[in-house]
N, C-alpha and C positions, 0 to 999 in steps of 0.2 A: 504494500500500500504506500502510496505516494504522496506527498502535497506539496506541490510546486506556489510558490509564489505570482502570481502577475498584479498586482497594483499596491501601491502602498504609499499613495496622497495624501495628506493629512491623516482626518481619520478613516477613511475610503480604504477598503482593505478590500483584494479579490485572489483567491486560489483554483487552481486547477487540483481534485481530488481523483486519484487515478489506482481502484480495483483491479487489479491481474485475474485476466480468465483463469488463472490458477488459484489464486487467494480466492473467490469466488467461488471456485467449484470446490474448493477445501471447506468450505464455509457450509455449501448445500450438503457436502457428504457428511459431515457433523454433522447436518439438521436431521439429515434420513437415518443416521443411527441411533440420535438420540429418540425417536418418534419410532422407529420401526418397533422395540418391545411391546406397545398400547394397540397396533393395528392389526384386526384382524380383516382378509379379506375373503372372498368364497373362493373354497378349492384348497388356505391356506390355514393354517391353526393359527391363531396368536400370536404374533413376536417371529413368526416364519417366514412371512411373504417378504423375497428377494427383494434388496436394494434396487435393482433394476423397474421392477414393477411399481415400486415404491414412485421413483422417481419419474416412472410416466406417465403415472396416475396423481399425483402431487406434485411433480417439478415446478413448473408454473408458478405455484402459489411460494412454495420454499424458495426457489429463487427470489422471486421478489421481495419475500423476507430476509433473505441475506446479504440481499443487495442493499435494504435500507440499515439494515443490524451495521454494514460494514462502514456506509456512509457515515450514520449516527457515530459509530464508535470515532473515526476522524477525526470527525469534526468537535467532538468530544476532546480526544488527544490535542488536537489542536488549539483550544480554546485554556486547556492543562497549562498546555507549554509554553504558548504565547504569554497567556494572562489577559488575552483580551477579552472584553465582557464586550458584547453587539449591544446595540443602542435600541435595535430592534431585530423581532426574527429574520437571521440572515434570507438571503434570497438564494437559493439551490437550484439549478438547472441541469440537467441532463444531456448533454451532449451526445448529439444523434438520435434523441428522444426513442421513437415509436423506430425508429432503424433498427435498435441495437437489435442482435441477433447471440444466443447461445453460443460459448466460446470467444466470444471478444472481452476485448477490457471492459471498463467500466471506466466513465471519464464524468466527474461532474465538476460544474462551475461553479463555485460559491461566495457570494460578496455582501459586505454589509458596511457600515459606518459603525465602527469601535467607540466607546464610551472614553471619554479624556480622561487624561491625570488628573485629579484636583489639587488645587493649592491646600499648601495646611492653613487653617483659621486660627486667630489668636481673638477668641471669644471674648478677652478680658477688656477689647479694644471697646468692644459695643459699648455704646450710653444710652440708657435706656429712663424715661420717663414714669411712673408709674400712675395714671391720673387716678385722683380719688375724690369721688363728690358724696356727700352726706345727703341724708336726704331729710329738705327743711319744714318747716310745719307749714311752708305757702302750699311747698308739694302734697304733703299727706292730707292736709285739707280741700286740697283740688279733685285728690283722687277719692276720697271721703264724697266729694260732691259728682263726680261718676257714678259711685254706686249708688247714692241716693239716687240720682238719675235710672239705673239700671233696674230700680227697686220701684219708679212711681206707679202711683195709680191714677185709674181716669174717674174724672165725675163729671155730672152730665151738666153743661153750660146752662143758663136759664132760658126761659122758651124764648124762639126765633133768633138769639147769636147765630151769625153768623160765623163757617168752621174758618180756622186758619193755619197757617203751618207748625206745626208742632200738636195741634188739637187731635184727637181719634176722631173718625166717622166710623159710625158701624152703619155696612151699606148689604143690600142686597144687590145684586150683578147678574146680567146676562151677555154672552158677549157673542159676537155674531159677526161673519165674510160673507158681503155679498146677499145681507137676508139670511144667511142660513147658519143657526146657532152652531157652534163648534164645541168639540168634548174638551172639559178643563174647565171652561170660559165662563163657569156658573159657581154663584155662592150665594150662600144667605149668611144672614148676622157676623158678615165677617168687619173685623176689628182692623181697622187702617188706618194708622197714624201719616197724617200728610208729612210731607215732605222727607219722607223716612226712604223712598226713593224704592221700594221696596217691590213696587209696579212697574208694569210699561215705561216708557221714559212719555211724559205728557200727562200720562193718568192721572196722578195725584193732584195736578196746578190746576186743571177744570174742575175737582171738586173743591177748590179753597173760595170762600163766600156760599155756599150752599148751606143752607137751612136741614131742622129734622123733619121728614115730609116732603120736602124736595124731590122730583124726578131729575135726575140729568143725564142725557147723550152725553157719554166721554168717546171721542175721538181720536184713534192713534193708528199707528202703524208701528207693525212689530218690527224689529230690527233684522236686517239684510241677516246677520249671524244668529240664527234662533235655535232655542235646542227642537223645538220640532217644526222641523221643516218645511211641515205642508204651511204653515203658517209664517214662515220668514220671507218679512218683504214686505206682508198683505195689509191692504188697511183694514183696520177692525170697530164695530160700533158696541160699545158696551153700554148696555140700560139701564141706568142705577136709582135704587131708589134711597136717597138718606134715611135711615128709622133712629140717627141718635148724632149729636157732637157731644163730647165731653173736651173738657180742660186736663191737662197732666198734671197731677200734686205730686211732686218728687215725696217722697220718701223724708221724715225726720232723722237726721244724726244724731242716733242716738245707742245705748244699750241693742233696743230690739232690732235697729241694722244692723248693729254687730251678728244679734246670733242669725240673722237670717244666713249670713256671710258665714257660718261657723266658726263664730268667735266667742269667748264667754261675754264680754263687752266692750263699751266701746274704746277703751284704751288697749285693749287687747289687741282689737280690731288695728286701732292707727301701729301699735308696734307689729303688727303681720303686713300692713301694709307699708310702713318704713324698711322693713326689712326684704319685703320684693323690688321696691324701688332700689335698693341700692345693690343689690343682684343684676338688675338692668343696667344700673349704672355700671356695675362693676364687670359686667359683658361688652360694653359698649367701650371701657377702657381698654378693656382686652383685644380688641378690633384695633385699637388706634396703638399700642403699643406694637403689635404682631407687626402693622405696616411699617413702624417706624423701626422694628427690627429686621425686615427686607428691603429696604432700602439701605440700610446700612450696608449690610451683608452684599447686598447687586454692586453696592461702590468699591467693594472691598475685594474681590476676587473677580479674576477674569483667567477664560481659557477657552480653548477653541469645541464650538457644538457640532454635533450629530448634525450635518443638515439635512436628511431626515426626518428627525423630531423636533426639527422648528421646522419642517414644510408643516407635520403631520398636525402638531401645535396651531399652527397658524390656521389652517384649514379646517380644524374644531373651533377655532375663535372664531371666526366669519361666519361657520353655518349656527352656532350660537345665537350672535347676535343678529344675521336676518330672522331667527325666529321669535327674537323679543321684539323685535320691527314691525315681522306681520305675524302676530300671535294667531291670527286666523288661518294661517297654511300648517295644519298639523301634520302632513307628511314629508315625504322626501321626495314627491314629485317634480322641485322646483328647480330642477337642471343642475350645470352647477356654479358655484358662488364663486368669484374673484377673490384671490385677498389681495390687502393691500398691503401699503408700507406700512400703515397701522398696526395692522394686523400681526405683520412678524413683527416688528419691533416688540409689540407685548410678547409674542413666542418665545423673542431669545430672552427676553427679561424670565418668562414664566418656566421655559427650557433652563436656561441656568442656573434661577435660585433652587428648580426640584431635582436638578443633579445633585446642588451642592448639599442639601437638605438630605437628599437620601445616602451619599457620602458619608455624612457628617453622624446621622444614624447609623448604619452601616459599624464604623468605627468605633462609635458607644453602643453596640450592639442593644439598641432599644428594637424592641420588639411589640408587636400587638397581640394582648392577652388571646386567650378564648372566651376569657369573661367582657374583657372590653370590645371585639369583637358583637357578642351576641347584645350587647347594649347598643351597637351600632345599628343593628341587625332592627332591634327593636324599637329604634328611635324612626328608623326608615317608615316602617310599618303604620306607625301610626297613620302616616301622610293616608293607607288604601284603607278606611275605616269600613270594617265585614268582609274583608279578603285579607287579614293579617296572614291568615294561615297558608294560601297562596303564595303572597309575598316570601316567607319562607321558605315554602319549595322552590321557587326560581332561584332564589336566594342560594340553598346549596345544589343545585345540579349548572348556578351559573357562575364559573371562574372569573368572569370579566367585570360581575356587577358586587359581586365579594371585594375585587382588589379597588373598584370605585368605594366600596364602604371602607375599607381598610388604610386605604391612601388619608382622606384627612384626618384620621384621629393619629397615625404613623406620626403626620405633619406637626401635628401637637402637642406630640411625645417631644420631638427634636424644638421645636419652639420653646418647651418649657426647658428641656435641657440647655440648651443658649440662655434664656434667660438667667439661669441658675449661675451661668460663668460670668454672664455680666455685669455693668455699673450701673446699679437700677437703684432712681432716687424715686420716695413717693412725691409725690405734690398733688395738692389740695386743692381744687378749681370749683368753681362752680356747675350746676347742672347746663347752664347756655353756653359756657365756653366749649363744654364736654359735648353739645351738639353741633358745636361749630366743627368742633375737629371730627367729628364723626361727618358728616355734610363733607369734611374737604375729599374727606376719603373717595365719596363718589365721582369726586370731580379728575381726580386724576387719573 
């Protein structure tokens, strides 16, 4: 067995791998002695039918298993002795393909783009911020007055108010395309607080100044994007009759919000609530330090990429973000997408901090539990609510959506380990400065 060199550009690596119709057929006559004990065929007892017969009833398939057995093992030894690690699965080509013929060599082509040296990092160089906002009683009292809000109730305005935005109508409804009532499109005593948008886009603003006892024609057309179809596009007349407006009484802050909230009362309640806030907070620090710890780190090391994994990178960037563009194209119909200079730029930024990231791992041999793993697993899950169990089966018979779970919590492993080696000062900001920086984050 052979491996000749032919390229070796940068990181651009390509060999010729070259099987001897000898080594090959040494290879198959192992395979038919190790199999001929198991085979029985008619005419032969057990473990008796001749090699010969063996192999021309079988050859076929045993060749082509010892033709990949022989490549794998190469390319194997080679990857030993170099020390190169491919950036992605090499590209294997068979020379002479569908020619090759029994008794000839074996000659295969093989090339890939090698994974670079990485510089050594001096962790200790990083400065790192650590923001920390408390959380004040304008906050706890704001969000004190969401759940009262979450908590209100309705009572019904005095006779003939007029409803307004924020007010409930309970309405009866018919709704009809064309003259002809449609399935869905009907309700009685149903509860619709205006402006809650919670309807058609129009619905709500034709019933604000209506009366209880009111008939009103609301006029709309459903949206070009509808979840049912027949009805996306169409205009539609809905027949409403008012039977009530009520007013909203938020909720008193008090004890009994507390326990509605499941809290003993209502101090309980504000320190459950100061302590989610500053959870939020202290996630939202977490975001602004991580950036501020990749960009240091992108300033700090340079070395030559797969280019490769910045085509491959850059080409997930672009079809990415045409699909937050047109949220309405849910397939892959849509040809294919350009990138641009954008587009790689972010690639080799996003290529070289997750080389140097999984290096850097790699090194401190951090690893992802099986415990952390299945919290990954589980955190996924939630997102398919009645198809968890689903979600898991895809989950294990799917390698590629396992190493998509596994990749950011890996990233967070190594992000705390850097932080640990760094110069990390806290400081104490307020909650608007801490959305400022949270805000710059999008922008760049």
């Amino acid at each position: 067995m052979q491996v000749t060199e032919t390229l070796n550009e940068g990181l651009k690596r390509g060999y010729t791998i070259t099987v001897t119709a000898a080594e090959l057929d040494a290879k198959v006559h192992a395979k038919l002695l190790e199999a001929q004990p198991e085979v029985e065929i008619k005419g032969f007892r057990k473990g008796k039918v001749p090699l010969a017969i063996l192999k021309k009833q079988f050859g076929t398939r045993i060749v082509g298993d010892a033709m990949q057995e022989a490549i794998d093992t190469a390319m194997k030894d080679h990857f030993d002795a170099t020390g190169d690690r491919p950036a992605l699965q090499p590209e294997v080509k068979m020379v002479g393909g569908e020619t090759w013929k029994e008794g000839q060599d074996v000659v295969v082509e093989m090339s890939y783009d090698a994974l670079p040296p990485i510089p050594e990092l001096d962790a200790s160089k990083l400065k790192l911020d650590n923001l920390i906002v408390k959380a004040g009683d304008k906050d706890i009292a704001e969000a004190l007055e969401n759940l009262a809000g979450t908590a209100q109730s309705f009572d019904d305005r005095k006779k003939g108010a007029k409803a307004k935005d924020g007010d409930q109508v309970v309405i009866d409804f018919k709704g009809s395309v064309d003259g002809d009532l449609f399935e869905g499109g009907s309700g009685e005593d149903y509860p619709l607080v205006l402006g809650s948008n919670s309807f058609i886009p129009g619905f709500e603003a034709q019933l604000v100044g209506a009366k209880a006892g009111d008939e009103v024609s609301v006029n709309v057309t459903f949206p070009e994007i509808y979840g049912a179809k027949h009805l996306a596009g169409k205009a539609a007349v809905f027949a409403c009759t008012v039977k009530a407006v009520k007013e909203a009484k938020p909720a008193e802050v008090d004890d009994e919000l507390a326990k509605k909230f499941g809290a003993e009362d209502l101090a309980a309640l504000k320190t459950q609530i100061a302590e989610r806030l500053e959870s939020e907070y202290k996630g939202a620090a977490r975001a602004v330090l991580k950036r501020s710890l990749l960009d240091q780190l992108d300033g700090m090391v340079s070395f030559d990429l797969p280019a490769n994994l910045v085509e491959a990178e850059a080409g997930q960037i672009a079809h990415q973000l045409y699909h937050e563009e047109h949220p309405e194209d849910h397939g892959h119909n849509h040809g294919a997408i350009e990138t641009t200079d954008e587009h790689k730029t972010l690639a080799i930024r996003r290529v070289r901090l997750g080389l140097l990231l999984a290096e850097i791992g790699r090194k401190a041999e951090i690893t992802v539990s099986d415990a952390e793993m299945t919290q990954a697993v589980l955190a996924a899950a939630r997102q398919y609510p009645g198809q968890e169990r689903q979600f898991f089966e895809f989950v294990q018979k799917n390698q590629q959506m396992q190493q998509q779970l596994r990749a950011p919590v890996f990233e967070d492993k190594v992000i705390d380990h850097l932080v640990g080696m760094a110069s990390v000062s806290d400081k104490e900001i307020s909650k608007e400065d801490l959305q400022k920086a949270v805000e710059a984050l999008d922008e760049m």
